[in-house]
OpenMM code with the backbone's topology and positions (N, CA, C; nanometers):
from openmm import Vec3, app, unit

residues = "UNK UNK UNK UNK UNK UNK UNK UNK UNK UNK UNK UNK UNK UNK UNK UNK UNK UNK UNK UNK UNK UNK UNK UNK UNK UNK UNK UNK UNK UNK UNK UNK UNK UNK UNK UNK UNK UNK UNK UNK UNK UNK UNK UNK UNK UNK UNK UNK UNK UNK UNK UNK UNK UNK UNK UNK UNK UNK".split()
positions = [
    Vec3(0.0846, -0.1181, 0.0000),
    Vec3(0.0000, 0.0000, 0.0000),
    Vec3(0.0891, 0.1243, 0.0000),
    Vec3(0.0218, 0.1757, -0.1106),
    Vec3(0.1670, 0.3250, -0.0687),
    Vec3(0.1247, 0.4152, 0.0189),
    Vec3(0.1819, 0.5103, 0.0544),
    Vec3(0.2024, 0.6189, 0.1718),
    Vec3(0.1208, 0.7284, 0.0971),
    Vec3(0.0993, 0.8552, 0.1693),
    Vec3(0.0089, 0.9729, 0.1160),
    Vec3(0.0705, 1.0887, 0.2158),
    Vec3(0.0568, 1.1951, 0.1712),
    Vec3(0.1504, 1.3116, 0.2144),
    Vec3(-0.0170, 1.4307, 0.2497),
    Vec3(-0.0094, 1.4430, 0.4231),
    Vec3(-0.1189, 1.5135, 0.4301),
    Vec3(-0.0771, 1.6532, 0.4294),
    Vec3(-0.1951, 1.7052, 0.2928),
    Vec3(-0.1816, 1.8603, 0.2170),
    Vec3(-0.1199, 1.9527, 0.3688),
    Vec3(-0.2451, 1.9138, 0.4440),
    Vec3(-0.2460, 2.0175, 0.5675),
    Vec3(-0.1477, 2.0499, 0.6417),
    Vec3(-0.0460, 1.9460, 0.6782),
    Vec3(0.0515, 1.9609, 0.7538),
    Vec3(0.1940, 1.9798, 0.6593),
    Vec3(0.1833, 1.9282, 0.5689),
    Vec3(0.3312, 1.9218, 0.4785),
    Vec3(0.3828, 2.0772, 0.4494),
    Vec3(0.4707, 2.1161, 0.4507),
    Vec3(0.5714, 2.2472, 0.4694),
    Vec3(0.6013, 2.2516, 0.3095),
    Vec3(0.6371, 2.1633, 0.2024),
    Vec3(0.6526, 2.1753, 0.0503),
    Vec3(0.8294, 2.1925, 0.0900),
    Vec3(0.8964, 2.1069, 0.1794),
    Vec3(1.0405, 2.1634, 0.2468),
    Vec3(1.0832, 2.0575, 0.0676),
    Vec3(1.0468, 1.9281, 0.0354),
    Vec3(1.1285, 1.8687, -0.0482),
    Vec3(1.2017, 1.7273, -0.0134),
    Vec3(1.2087, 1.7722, 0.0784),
    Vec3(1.3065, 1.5965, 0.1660),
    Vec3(1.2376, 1.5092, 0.1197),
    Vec3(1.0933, 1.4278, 0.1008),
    Vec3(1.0011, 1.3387, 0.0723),
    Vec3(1.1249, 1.3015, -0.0581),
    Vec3(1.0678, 1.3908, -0.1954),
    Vec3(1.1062, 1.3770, -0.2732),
    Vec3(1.2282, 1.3663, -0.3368),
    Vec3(1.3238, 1.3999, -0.2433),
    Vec3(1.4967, 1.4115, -0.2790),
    Vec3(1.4991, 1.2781, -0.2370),
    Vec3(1.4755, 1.2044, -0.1456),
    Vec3(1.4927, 1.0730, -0.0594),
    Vec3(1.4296, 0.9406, -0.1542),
    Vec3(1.3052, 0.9984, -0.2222),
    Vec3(1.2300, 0.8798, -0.2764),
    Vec3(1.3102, 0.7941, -0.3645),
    Vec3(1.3727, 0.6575, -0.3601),
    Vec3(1.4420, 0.6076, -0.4982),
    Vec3(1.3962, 0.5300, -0.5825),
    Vec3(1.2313, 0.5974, -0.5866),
    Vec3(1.1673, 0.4959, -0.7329),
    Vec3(1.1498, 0.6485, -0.7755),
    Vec3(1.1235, 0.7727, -0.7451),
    Vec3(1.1057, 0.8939, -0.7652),
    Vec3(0.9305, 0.9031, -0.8113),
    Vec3(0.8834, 0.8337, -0.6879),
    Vec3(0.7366, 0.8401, -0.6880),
    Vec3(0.6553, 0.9719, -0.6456),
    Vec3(0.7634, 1.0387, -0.6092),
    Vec3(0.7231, 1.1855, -0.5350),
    Vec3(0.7429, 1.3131, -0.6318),
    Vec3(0.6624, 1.3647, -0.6264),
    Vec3(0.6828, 1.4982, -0.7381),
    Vec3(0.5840, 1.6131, -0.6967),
    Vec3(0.6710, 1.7035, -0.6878),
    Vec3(0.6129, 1.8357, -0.7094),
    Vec3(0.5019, 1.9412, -0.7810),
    Vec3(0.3853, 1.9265, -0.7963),
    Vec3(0.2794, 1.9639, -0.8407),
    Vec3(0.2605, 2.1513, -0.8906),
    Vec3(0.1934, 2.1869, -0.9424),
    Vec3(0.2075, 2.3072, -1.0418),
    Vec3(0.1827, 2.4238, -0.8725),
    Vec3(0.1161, 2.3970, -0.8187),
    Vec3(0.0804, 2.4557, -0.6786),
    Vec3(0.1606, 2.4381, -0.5759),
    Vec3(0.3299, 2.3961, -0.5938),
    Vec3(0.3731, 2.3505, -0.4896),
    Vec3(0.3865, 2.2339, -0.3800),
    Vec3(0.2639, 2.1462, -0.4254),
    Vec3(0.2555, 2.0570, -0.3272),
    Vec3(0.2709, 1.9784, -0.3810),
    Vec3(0.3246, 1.8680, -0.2725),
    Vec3(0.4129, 1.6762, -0.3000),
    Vec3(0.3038, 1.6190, -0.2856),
    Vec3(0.2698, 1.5402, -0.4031),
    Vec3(0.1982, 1.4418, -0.4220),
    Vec3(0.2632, 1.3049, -0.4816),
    Vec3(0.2590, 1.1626, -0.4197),
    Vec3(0.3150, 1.0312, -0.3688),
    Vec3(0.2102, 0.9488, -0.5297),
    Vec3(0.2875, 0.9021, -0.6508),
    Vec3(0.2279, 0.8620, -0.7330),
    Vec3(0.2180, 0.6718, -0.6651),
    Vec3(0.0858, 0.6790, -0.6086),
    Vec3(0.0674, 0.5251, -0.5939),
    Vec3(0.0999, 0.4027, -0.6600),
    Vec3(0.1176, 0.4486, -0.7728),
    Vec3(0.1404, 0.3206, -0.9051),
    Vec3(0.3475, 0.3103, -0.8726),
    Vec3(0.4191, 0.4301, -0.8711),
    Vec3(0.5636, 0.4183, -0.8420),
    Vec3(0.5960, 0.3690, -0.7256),
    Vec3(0.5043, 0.4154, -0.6315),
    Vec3(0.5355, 0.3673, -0.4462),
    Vec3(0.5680, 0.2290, -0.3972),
    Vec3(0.7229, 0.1933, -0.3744),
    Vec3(0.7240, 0.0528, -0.3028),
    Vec3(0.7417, 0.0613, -0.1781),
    Vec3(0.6665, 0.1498, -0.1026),
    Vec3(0.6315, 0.1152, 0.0349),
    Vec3(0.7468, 0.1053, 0.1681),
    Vec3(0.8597, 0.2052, 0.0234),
    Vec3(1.0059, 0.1739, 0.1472),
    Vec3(0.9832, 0.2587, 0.2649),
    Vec3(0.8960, 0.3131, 0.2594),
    Vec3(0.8938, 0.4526, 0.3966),
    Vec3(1.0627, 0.5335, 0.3930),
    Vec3(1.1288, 0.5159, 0.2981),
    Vec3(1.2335, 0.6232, 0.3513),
    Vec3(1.1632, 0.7222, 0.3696),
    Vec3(1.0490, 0.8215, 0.2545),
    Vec3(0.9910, 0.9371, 0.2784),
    Vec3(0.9344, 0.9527, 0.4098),
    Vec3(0.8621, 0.8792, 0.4827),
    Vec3(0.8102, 0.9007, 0.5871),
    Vec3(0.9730, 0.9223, 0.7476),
    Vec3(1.0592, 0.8515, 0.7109),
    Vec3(1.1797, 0.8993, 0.7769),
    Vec3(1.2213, 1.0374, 0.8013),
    Vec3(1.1946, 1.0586, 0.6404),
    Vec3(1.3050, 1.2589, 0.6281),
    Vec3(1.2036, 1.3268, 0.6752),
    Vec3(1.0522, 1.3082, 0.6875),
    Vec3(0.9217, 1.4058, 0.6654),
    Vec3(0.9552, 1.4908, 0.8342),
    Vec3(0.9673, 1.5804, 0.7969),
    Vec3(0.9960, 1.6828, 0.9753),
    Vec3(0.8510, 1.7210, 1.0071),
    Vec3(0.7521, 1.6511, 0.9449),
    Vec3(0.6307, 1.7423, 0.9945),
    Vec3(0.5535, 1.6011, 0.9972),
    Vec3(0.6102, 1.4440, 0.9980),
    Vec3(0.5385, 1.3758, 1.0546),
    Vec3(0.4335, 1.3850, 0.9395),
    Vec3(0.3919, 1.4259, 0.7979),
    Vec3(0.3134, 1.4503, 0.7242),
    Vec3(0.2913, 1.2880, 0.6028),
    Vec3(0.3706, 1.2386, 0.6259),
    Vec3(0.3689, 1.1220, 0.5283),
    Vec3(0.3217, 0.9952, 0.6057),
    Vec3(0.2226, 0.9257, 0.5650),
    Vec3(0.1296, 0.8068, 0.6550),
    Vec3(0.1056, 0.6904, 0.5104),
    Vec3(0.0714, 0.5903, 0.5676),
    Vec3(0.0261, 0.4890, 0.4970),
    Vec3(-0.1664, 0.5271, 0.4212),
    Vec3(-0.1546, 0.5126, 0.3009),
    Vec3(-0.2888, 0.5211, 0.2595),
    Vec3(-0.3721, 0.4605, 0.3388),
] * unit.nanometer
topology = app.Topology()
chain = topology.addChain("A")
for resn in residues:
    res = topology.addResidue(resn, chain)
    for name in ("N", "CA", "C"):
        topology.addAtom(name, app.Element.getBySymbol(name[0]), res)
């Protein structure tokens, strides 16, 4: 199951996405990290770097 990045709390700091190594994480036209479910293997590194505790299991 992949992980999901909640809008509300996430800062847009980047760590998620520098860390991800399928590069399931990407940056959206508005700034915000959105976690492509279909790339996600569930390594949780992103949920490691996240300083705001913002990255959870779907």
């Amino acid at each position: 199951m992949a992980h999901v990045i909640d809008q509300a709390s996430c800062i847009q700091c980047g760590a998620c996405e520098a860390e991800c190594p399928e590069g399931a994480i990407s940056v959206q036209a508005d700034g915000s990290y959105m976690i492509d479910a279909a790339k996600c293997e569930d390594c949780a590194k992103c949920v490691d770097v996240c300083p705001t505790g913002s990255i959870t299991k779907a």
